[in-house]
VOGU-3710 file (C-alpha; in Angstrom, 3 decimals, decimal comma):
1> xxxxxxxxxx> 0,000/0,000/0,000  1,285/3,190/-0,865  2,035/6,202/1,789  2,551/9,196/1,309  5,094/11,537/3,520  3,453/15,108/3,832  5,465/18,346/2,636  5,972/22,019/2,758  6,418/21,369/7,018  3,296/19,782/7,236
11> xxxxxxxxxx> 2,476/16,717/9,093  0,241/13,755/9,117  -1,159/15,066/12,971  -1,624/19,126/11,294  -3,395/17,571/8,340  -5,608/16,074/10,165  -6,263/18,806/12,207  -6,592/21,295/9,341  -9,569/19,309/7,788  -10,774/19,459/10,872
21> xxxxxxxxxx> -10,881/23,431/11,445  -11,728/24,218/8,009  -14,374/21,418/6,573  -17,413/21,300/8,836  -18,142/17,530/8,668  -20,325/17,833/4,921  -19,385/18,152/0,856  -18,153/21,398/0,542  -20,479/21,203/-2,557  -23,224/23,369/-4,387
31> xxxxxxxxxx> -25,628/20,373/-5,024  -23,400/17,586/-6,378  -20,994/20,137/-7,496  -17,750/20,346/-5,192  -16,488/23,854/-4,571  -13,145/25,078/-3,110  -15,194/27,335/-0,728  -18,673/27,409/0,012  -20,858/30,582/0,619  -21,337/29,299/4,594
41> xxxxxxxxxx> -17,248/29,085/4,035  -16,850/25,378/3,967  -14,018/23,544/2,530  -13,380/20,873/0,316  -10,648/18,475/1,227  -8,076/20,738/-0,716  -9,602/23,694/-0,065  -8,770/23,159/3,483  -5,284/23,916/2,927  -5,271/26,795/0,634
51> xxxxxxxxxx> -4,321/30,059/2,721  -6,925/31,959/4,495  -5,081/35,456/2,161  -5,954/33,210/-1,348  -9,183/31,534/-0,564  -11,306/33,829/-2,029  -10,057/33,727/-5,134  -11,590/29,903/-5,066  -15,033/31,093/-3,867  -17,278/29,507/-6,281
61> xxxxxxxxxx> -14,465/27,972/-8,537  -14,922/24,445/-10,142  -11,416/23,629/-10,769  -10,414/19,624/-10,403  -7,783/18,955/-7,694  -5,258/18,056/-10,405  -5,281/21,797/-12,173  -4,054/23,732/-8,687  -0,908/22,160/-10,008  -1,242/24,027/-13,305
71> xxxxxxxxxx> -0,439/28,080/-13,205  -1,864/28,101/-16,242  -5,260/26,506/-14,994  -5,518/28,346/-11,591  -4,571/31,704/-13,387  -7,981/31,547/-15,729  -9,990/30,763/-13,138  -8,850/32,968/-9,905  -7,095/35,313/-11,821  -4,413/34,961/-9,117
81> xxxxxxxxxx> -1,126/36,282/-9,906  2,590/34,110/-10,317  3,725/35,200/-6,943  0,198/34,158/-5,600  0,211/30,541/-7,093  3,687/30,395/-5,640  2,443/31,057/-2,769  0,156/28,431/-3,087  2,248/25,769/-4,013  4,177/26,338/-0,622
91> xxxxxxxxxx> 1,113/25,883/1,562  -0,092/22,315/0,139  0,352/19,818/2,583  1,115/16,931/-0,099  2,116/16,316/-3,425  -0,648/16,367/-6,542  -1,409/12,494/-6,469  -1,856/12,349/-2,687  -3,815/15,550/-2,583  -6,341/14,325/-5,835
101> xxxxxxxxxx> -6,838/10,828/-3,852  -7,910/12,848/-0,328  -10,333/15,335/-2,658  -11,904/12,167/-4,502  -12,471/11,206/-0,482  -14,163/13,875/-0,348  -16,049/14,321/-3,100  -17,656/10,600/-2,917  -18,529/10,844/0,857  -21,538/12,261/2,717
111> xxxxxxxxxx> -24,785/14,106/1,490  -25,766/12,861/-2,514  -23,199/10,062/-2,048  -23,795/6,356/-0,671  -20,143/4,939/-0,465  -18,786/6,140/-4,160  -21,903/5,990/-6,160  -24,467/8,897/-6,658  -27,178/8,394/-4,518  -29,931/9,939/-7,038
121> xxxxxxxxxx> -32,764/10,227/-3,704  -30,720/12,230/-1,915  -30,261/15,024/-4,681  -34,245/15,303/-3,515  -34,385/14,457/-0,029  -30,951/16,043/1,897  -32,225/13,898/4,962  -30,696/10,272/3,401  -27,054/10,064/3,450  -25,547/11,925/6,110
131> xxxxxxxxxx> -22,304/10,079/6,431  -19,824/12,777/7,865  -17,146/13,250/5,705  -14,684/13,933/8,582  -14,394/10,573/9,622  -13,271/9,976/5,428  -11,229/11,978/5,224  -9,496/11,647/8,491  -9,385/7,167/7,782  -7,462/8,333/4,559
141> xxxxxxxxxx> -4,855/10,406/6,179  -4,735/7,844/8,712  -4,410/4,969/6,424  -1,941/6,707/3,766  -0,027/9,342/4,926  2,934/8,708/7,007  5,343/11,521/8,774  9,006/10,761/7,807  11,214/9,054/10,109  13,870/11,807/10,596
//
């Protein structure tokens, strides 16, 4: 099984903790739609770890996990600046794969999602499927991320 070792000073314990603080439990998610940043400022998995000074750039953004990798990608869509994406890059707490696995944890767990598959009722009824994503999210960091032994 493959772990990951976090980067950029960030460990598996602060991870954790960080999804914690800055996802409150549910899909950061406009319907089944993920978002970066929610109006009741909710975070996605990713989103959690995208500085406070740059998150509203990502207010409302559908960008895939993969593309905050991409200057190019983030720079259409934010309109952030070089030294901003820079900026960025420093404050993610793993590298791309790792960080696209923990999203897709995200993304498939709690309200319009039964396990991994769309749960079509719940798009109508928000009462059916209330897994909380926290305890996800948290079994994936636990599972696959591992501090290094310096």
């Amino acid at each position: 099984m493959k772990k990951y070792t976090p980067i950029n000073g960030w460990t598996k314990e602060k991870i954790k903790q960080q999804l914690l603080l800055k996802n409150n439990g549910t899909r950061s998610a406009d319907g089944p739609t993920c978002l970066y940043i929610t109006e009741d400022n909710n975070r996605c998995a990713v989103g959690c770890f995208i500085p406070d000074s740059l998150i509203e750039c990502f207010r409302g953004v559908e960008l895939a996990a993969h593309d905050l990798y991409d200057e190019g990608e983030v720079d259409e869509h934010t309109g952030m600046q070089t030294s901003e994406w820079l900026t960025l890059m420093d404050s993610l707490p793993l590298k791309k794969r790792a960080l696209e696995e923990l999203q897709s944890v995200h993304d498939s767990s709690g309200k319009y999602y039964k396990g991994n598959k769309l749960d079509k009722a719940s798009l109508t009824n928000p009462n059916l499927c209330s897994e909380n994503v926290h305890v996800r999210m948290l079994a994936w960091v636990d599972q696959f991320v591992e501090d290094t032994n310096e």
